[in-house]
C-alpha positions in Angstrom: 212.0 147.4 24.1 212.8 151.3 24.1 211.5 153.6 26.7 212.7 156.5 25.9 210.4 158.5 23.7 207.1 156.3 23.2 204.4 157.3 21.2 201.1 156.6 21.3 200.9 154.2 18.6 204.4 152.5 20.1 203.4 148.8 21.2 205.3 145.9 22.3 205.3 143.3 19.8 205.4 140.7 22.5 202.2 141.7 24.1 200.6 144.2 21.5 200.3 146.6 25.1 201.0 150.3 24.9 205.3 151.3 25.7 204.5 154.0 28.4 206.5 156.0 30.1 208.5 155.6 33.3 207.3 155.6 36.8 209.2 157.0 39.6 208.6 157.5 43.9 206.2 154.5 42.9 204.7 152.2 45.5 202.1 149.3 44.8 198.5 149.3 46.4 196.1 146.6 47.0 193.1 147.7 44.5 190.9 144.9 45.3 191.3 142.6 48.8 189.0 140.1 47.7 190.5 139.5 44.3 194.1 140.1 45.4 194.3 142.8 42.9 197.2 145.6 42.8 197.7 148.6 40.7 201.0 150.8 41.2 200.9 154.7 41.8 203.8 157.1 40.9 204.5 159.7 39.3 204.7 159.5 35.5 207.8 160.7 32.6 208.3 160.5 29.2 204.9 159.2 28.9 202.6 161.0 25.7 199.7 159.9 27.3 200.0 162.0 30.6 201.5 165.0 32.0 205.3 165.0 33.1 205.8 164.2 36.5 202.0 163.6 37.0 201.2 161.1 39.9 198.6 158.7 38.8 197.1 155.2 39.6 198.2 152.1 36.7 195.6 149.7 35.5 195.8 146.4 37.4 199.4 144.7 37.5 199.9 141.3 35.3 203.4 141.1 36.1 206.2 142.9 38.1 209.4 142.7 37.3 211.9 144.8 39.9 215.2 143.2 38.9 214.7 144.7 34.7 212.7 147.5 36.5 209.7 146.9 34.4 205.9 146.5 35.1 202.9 145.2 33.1 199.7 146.1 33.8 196.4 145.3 31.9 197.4 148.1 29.0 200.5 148.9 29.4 204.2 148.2 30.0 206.1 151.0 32.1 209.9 151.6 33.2 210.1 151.5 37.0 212.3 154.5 38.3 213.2 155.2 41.9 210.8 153.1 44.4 209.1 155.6 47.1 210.7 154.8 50.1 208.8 157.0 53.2 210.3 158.8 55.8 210.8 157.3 59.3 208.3 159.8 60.9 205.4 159.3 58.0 
């Protein structure tokens, strides 16, 4: 799969889901308690969708992958960057 320079017409011809962009300082959230649902937040690059280095909120995650640095959400597949990592006095 390339990351690089998606477009918005790029899919994965695994999954058929949109090849977004990459997500660094990203940290995953509990969405929904009571169907154990979780959505990452970071901020987005090289995405044609979105903004460069705009924070934003995925879709629901299908499958996490840390060791290949990937995630899947509902719609799309993203690179995983740097992981946020917060400050001893936060």
């Amino acid at each position: 799969m390339q990351f690089d320079k998606p477009t918005f017409s790029e899919k994965c011809p695994v999954t058929g889901k949109r090849i977004g962009g990459m997500l660094d300082e990203w940290s995953i959230h509990c969405w929904n308690k009571s169907t154990e649902t979780y959505v990452v937040y970071g901020n987005i690059f090289g995405d044609t969708d979105w903004y460069e280095g705009m924070y934003l909120r995925t879709s629901p995650i299908v499958k996490l992958d840390e060791e290949n640095g990937t995630v899947e959400t509902m719609n799309t597949i993203y690179k995983l960057g740097k992981k946020y990592v917060p400050e001893e006095n936060e």
